[in-house]
VEXDREN-2710 file (C-alpha; in Angstrom, 1 decimal):
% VEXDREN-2710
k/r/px/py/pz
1/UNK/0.0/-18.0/48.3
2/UNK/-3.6/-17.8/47.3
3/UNK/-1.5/-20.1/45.4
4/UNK/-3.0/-22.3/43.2
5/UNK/-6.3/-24.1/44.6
6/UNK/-5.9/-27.8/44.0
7/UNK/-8.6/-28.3/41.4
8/UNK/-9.9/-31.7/40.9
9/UNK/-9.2/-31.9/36.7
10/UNK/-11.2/-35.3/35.9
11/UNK/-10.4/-37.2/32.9
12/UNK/-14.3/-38.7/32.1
13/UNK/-15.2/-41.8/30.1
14/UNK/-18.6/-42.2/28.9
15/UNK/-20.7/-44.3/26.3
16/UNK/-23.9/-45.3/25.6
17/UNK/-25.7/-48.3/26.7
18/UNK/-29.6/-49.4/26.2
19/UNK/-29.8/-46.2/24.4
20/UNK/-29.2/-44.6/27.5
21/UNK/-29.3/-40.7/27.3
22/UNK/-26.4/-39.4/29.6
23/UNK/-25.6/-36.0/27.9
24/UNK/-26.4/-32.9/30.0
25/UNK/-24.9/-31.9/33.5
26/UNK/-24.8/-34.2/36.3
27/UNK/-23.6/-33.3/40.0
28/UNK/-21.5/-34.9/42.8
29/UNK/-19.8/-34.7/46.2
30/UNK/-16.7/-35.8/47.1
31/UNK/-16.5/-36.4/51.1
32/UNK/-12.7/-35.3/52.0
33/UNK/-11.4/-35.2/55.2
34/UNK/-14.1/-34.7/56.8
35/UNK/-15.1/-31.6/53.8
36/UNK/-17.3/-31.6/51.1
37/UNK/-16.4/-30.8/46.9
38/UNK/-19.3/-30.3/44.8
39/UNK/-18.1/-31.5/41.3
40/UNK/-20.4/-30.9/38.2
41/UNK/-19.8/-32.5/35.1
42/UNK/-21.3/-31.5/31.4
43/UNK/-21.2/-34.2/28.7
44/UNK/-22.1/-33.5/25.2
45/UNK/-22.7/-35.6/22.3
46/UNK/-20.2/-35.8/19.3
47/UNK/-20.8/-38.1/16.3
48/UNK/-20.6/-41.8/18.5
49/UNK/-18.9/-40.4/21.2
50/UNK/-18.9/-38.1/23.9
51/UNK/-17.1/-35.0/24.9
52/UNK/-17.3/-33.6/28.2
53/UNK/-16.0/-30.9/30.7
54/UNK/-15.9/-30.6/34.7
55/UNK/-16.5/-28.0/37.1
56/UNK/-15.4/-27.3/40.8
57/UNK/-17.7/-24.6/42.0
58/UNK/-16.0/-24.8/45.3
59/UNK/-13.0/-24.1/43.8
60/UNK/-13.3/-21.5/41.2
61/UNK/-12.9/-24.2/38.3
62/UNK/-15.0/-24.1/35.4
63/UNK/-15.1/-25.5/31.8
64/UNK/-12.3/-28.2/32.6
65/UNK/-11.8/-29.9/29.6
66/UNK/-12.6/-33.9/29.3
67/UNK/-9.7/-36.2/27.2
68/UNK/-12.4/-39.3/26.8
69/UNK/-15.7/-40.8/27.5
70/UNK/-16.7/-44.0/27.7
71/UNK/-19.6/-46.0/29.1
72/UNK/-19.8/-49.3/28.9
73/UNK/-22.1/-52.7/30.8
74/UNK/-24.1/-50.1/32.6
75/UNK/-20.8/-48.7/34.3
76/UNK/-19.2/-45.4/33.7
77/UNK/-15.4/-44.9/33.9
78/UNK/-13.6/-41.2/34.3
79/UNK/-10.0/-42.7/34.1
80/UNK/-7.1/-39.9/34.2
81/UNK/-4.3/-41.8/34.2
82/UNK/-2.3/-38.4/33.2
83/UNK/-3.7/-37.3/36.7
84/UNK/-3.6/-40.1/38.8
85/UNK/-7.5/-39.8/38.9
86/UNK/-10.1/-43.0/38.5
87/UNK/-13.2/-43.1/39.2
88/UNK/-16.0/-46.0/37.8
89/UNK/-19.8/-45.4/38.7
90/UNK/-22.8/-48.4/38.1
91/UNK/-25.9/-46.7/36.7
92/UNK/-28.9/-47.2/38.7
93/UNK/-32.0/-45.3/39.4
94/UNK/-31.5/-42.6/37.5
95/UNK/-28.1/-42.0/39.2
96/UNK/-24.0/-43.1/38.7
97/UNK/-22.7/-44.6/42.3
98/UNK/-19.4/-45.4/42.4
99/UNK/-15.5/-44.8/43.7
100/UNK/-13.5/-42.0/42.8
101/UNK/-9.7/-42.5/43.4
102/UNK/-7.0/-40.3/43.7
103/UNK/-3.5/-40.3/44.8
104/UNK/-4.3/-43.7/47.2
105/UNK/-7.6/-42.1/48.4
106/UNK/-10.8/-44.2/47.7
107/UNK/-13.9/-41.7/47.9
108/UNK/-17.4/-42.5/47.5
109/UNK/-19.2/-40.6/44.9
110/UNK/-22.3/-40.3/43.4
111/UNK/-23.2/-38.9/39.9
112/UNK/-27.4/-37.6/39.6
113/UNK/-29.1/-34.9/37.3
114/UNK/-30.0/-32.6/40.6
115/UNK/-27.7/-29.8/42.5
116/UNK/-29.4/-29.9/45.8
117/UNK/-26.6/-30.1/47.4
118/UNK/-24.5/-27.8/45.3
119/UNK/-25.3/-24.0/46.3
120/UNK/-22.9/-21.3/47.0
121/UNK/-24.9/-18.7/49.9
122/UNK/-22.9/-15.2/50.0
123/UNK/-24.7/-13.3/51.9
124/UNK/-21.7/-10.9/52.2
125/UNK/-21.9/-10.5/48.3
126/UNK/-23.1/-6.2/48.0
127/UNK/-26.9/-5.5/46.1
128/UNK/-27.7/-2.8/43.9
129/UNK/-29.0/0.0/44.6
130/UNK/-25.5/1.3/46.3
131/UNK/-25.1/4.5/47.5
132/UNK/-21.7/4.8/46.3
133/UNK/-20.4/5.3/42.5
134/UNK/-18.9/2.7/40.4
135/UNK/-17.4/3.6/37.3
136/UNK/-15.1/1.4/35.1
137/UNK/-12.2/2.7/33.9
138/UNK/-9.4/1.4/31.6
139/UNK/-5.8/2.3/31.0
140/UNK/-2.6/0.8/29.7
141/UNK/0.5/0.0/30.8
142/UNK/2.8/2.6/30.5
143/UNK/5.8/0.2/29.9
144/UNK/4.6/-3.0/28.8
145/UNK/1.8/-1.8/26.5
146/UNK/-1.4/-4.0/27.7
147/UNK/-4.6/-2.6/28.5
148/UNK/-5.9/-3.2/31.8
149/UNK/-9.7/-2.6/32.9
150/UNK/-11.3/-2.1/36.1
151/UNK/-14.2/-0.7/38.3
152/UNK/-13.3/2.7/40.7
153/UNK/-15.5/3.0/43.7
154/UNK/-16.0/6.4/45.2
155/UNK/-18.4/7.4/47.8
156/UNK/-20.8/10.1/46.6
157/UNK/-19.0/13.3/46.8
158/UNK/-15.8/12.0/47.4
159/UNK/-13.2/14.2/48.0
160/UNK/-9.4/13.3/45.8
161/UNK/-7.5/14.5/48.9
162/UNK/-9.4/11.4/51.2
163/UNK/-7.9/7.8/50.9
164/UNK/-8.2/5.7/47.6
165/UNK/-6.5/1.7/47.7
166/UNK/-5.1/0.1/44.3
167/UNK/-6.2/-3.5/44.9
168/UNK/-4.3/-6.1/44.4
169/UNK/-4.6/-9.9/43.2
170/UNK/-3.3/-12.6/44.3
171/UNK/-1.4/-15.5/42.3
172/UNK/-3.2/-17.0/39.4
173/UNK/-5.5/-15.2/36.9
174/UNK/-8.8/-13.5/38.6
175/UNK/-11.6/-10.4/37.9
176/UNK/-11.1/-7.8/39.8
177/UNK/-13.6/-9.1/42.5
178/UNK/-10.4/-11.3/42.9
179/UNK/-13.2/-14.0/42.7
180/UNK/-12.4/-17.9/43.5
181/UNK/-13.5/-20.1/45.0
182/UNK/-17.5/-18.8/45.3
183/UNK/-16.7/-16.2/46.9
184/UNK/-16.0/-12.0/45.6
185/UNK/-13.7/-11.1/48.6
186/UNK/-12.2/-7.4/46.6
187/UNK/-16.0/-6.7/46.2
188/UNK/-17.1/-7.4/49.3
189/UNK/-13.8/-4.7/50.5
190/UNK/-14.8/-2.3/48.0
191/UNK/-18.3/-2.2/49.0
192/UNK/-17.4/-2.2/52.9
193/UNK/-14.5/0.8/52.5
194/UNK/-16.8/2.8/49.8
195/UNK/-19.4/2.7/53.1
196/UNK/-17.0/4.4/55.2
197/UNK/-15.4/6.7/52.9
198/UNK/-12.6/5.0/51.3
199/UNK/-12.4/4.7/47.4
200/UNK/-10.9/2.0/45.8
201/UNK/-9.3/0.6/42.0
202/UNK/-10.2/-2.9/41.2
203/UNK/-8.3/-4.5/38.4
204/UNK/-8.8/-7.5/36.2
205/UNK/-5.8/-9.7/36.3
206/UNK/-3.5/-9.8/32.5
207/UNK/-6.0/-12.0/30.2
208/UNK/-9.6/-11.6/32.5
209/UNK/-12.1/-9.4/32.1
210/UNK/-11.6/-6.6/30.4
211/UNK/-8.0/-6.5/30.4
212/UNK/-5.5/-7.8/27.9
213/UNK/-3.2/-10.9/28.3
214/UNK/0.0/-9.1/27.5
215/UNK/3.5/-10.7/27.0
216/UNK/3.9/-14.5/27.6
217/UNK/5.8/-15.5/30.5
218/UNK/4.7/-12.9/32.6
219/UNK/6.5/-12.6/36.2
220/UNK/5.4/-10.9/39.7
221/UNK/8.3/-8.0/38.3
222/UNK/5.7/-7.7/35.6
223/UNK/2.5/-7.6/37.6
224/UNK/3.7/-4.8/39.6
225/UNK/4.2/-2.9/36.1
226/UNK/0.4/-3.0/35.9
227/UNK/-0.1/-1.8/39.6
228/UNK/2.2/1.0/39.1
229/UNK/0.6/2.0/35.9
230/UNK/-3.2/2.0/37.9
231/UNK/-1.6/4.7/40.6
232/UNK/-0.2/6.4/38.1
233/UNK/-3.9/6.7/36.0
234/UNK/-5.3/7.8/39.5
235/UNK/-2.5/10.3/39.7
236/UNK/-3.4/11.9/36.2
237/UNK/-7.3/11.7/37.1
238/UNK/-6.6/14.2/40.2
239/UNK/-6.3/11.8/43.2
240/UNK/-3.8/12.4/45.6
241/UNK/-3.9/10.1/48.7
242/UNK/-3.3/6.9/47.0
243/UNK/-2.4/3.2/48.9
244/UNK/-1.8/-0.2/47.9
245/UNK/-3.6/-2.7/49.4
246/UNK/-2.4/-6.5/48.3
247/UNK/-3.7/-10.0/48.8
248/UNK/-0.7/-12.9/49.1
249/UNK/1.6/-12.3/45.7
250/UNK/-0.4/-8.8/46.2
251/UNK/1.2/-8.3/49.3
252/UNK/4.6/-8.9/47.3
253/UNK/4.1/-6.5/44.6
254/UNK/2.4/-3.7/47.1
255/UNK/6.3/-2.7/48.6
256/UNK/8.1/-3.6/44.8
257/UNK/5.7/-0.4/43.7
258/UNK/6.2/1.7/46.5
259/UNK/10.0/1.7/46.1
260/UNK/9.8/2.9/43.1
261/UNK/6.2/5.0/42.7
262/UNK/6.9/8.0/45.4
263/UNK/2.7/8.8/44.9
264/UNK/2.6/5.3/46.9
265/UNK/1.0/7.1/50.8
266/UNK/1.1/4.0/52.5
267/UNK/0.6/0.2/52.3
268/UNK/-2.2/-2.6/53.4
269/UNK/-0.5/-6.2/53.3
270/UNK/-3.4/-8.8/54.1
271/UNK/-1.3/-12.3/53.9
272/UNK/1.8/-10.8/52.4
273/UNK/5.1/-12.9/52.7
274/UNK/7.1/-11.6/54.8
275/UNK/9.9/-14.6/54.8
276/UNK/11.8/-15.7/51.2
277/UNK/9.3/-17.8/49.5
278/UNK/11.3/-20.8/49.6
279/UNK/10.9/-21.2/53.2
280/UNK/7.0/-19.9/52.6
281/UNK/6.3/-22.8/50.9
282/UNK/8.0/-25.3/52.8
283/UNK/6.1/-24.4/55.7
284/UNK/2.8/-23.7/54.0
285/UNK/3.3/-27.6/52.4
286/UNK/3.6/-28.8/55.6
287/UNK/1.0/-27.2/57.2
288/UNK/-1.5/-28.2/54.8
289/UNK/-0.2/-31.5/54.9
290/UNK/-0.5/-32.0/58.3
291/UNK/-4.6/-30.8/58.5
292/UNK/-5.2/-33.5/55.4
293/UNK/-4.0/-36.2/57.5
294/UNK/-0.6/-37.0/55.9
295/UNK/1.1/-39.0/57.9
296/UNK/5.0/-38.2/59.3
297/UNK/6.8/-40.1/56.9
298/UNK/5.3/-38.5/53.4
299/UNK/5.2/-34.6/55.3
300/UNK/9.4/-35.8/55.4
301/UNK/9.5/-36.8/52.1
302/UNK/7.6/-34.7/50.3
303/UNK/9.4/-31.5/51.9
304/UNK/12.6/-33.4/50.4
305/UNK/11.4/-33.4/46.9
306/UNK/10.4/-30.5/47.1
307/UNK/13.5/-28.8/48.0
308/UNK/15.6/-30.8/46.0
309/UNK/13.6/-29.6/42.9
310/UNK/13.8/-25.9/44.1
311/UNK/17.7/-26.3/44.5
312/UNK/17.9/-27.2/40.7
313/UNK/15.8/-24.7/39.6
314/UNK/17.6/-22.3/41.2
315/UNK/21.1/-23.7/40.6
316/UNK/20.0/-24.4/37.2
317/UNK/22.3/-22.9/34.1
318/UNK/21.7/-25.2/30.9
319/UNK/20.0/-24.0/28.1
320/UNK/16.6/-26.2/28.4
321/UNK/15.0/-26.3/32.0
322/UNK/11.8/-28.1/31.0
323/UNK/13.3/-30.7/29.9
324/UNK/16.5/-31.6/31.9
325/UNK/13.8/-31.1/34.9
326/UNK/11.5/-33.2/33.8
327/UNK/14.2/-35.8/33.6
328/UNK/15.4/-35.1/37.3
329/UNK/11.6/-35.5/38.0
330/UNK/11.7/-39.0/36.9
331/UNK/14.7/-39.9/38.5
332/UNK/13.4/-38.4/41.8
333/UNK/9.7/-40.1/42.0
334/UNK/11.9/-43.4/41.3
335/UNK/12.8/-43.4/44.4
336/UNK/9.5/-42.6/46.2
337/UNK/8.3/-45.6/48.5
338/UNK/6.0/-47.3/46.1
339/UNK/2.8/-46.4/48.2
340/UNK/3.7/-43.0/48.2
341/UNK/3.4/-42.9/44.6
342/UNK/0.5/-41.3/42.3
343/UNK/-1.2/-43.9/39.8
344/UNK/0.1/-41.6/36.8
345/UNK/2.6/-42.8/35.1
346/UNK/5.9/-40.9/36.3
347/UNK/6.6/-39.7/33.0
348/UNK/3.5/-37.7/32.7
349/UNK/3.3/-36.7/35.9
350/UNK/7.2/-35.5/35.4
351/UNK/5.8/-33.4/32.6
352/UNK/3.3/-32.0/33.7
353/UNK/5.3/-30.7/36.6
354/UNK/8.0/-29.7/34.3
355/UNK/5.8/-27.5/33.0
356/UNK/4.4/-25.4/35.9
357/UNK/8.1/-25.3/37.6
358/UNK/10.0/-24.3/34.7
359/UNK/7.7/-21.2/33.8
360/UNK/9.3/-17.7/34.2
361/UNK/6.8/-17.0/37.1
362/UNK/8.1/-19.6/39.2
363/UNK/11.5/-19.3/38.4
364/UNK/10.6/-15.4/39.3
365/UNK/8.7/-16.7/42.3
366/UNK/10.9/-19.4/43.9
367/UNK/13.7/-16.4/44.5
368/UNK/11.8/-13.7/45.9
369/UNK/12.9/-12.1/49.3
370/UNK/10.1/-9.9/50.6
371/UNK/12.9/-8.1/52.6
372/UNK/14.4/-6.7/49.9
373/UNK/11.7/-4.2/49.3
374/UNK/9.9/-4.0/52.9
375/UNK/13.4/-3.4/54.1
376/UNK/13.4/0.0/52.1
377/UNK/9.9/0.8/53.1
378/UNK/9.3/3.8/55.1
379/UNK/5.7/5.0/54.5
380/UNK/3.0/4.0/56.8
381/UNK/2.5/0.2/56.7
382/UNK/-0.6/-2.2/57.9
383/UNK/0.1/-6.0/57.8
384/UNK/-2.9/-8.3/58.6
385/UNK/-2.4/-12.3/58.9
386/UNK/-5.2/-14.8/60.1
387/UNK/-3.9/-17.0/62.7
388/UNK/-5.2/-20.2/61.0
389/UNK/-3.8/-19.1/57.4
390/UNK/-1.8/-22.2/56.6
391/UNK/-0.8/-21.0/53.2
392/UNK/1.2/-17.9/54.9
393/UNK/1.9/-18.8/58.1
394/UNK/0.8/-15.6/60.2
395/UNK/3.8/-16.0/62.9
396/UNK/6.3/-16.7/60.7
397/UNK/5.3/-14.0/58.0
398/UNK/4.0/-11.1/60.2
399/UNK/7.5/-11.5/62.4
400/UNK/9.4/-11.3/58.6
401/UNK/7.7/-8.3/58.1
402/UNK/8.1/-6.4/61.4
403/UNK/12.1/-7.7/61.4
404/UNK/12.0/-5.7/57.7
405/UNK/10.1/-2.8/58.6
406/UNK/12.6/-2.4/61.4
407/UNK/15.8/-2.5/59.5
408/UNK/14.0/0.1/57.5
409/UNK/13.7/2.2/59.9
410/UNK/9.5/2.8/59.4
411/UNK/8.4/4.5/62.4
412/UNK/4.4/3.6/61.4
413/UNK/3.6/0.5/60.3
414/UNK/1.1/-2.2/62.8
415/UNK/1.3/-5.9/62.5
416/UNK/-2.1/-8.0/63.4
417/UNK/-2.8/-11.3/63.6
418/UNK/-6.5/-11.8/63.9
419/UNK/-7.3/-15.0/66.0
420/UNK/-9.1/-17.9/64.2
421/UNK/-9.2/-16.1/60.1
422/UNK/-8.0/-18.5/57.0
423/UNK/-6.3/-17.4/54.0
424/UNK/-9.1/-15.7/52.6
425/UNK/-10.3/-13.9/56.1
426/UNK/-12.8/-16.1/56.5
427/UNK/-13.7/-17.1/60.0
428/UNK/-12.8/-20.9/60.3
429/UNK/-11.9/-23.5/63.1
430/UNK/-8.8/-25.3/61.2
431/UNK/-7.6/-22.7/58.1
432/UNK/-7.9/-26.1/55.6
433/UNK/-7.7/-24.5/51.9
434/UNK/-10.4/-27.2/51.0
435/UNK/-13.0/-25.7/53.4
436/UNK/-12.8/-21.9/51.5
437/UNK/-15.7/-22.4/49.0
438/UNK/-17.8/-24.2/52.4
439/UNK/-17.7/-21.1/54.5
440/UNK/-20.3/-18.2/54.0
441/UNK/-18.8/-15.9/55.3
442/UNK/-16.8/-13.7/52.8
443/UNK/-14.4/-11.9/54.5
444/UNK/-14.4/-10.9/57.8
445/UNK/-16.0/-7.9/59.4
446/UNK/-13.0/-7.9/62.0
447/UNK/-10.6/-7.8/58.9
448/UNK/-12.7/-5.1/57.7
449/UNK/-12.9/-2.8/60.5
450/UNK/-8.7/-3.6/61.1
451/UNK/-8.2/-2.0/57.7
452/UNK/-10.6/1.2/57.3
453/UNK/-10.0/2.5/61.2
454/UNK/-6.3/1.9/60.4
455/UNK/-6.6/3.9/56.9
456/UNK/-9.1/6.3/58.4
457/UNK/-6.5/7.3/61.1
458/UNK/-3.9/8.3/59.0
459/UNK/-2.5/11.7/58.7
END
């Protein structure tokens, strides 16, 4: 889904040499396919030693913290064995050049104390003055008890009968901008709608922002809690024409509320599954795989793994999933052709897996049908894919959705795919995830326009 941006987690290693001052920030770019990552790193002194943390501007990743630091015989070693990452980088003129390696990759990279090449251009990205009102709000969950904050957008003298959209996120923790990667793609909407009439509620996700982390091992089921809870505030507050409009996991809790929230006027899905998620994310691995350059064999095995682990998380019924599944972990990546296999130790890699999988959300995730709420939905629907989006497959997803809109019997709903859009809506030439903090370009104004003349037309 918006699903979890890889994000380049470097385990550095510095130390002194010749009195050699290396705290402060210093900026690289990986060369990837063809792609360029901007990585900044920020080393601090602490007694002898040094700490440090990475950023991946590119990728929404800041603050990453650093295990180790050592520099040593005018070479500097980042060595993540927990993460399969290496890199080592010979200091000369001012600047680190060296090999970073990951995963059997062997990048050239280059460590100096200027960003020149580091800049993120938005020129999408809204300006005050506006001519529109923001106002931010806050409110809690009427069930679970968090507070959730956000900014309302209204177009001066709005009127509570016209059209107002509860955005929503997609998976992972963002600000109500849903900002990643760069880029502010709900701000950008919110500014483009407010333009042409239509109000909007921006939220912070649980634990951003303003709003309050709530219960541990939250779940999508939760999520839509919160979303529920926002229409409900904008019910109380006098507004009466309200929609949903959701981004990937958004586009999965949009229907979940409208089932159950009857103040729910109608639906914007842009990326929504459509398809259970199991077979979501075998296709979106595969896809991604194939743009990166995998070759045939690892695309086959991977896409075993990886539905032999969703199998036993699903079939699973002991009383300590982490656990047993990291042990199944090990036993799998055993068997993995030997140059296949990540430089981390299997153990810690099995762990660290472990982890993510055997959370509630996932568990929550892995099991989701799409149809078993679209099937029931019978207000007004607009579903938007880009043709290049490789992490839900427009042709696949949009034709799940139509098939469940169907069965429902919905006599107003309109499925688009827009020709040559990524993920995000951005205009592209190959959809590659690693290219979404590269592009300019927002969200696109053909995106745009699809959405408010659709919501402007309504009844």
């Amino acid at each position: 889904m918006k699903a979890k941006l890889f994000i380049c987690t470097i385990f550095l290693l510095f130390q002194n040499l010749f009195s050699q001052e290396i705290t402060g920030t210093w900026y690289g770019n990986l060369q990837i396919q063809g792609t360029q990552l901007p990585l900044v790193f920020h080393i601090e002194k602490e007694g002898n030693a040094y700490k440090s943390t990475l950023d991946s501007p590119m990728q929404g990743a800041k603050g990453i913290a650093i295990k180790e630091t050592k520099f040593e015989n005018n070479e500097l070693i980042f060595d993540a064995n927990n993460l399969g990452i290496y890199y080592s980088g010979v200091f000369n003129n001012n600047k680190f050049e060296g090999t970073f390696r990951q995963s059997g990759m062997n990048l050239p990279l280059n460590l100096s104390r200027t960003d020149d090449e580091i800049t993120n251009n938005r020129p999408q990205e809204p300006k005050s003055p506006f001519n529109y009102n923001n106002e931010d709000i806050s409110f809690k969950n009427e069930i679970e008890g968090n507070n959730l904050a956000g900014t309302l957008t209204t177009p001066k003298n709005f009127d509570k009968s016209s059209p107002i959209l509860v955005m929503i996120t997609g998976s992972g923790a963002q600000n109500r901008d849903e900002e990643l990667v760069g880029h502010k793609p709900f701000l950008v909407i919110a500014d483009d709608f407010a333009k042409k009439g239509i109000a909007t509620l921006r939220l912070d996700d649980r634990g951003i922002g303003g709003s309050s982390a709530g219960k541990h091992g939250a779940t999508t089921a939760d999520f839509a809690t919160d979303i529920n809870s926002a229409v409900n505030y904008l019910i109380k507050n006098g507004y009466k024409n309200i929609g949903l409009v959701g981004h990937s996991e958004g586009g999965m809790i949009a229907p979940m509320v409208a089932i159950k929230n009857k103040n729910v006027k109608f639906l914007v899905l842009m990326a929504g599954p459509g398809i259970p998620i199991e077979d979501l994310m075998r296709i979106q691995s595969e896809n991604i795989a194939k743009i990166s350059g995998a070759s045939n064999v690892l695309i086959k095995i991977n896409e075993k793994l990886n539905s032999d682990i969703y199998s036993f998380v699903k079939k699973y019924k002991g009383k300590d999933l982490k656990k047993d599944l990291k042990e199944f972990l090990i036993i799998e990546l055993e068997k993995l052709p030997k140059p296949e296999k990540n430089t981390v130790s299997l153990e810690d890699l099995a762990e660290q897996q472990a982890d993510e999988i055997s959370s509630p959300w996932f568990r929550y995730f892995i099991e989701f049908n799409p149809s078993d709420y679209l099937s029931k939905i019978k207000i007004p629907v607009l579903a938007i894919n880009g043709s290049l989006d490789l992490q839900v497959s427009a042709k696949e997803n949009l034709d799940g959705i139509k098939k469940s809109l169907t069965k429902a019997g919905n006599k107003e709903f309109k499925i688009v795919e827009l020709e040559g859009l990524n993920h995000l809506f951005q205009t592209t030439n190959t959809g590659n995830p690693s290219e979404y903090g590269q592009i300019e370009e927002t969200f696109s104004p053909r995106a745009l326009n699809e959405m408010t003349e659709w919501i402007l037309k309504l009844k």
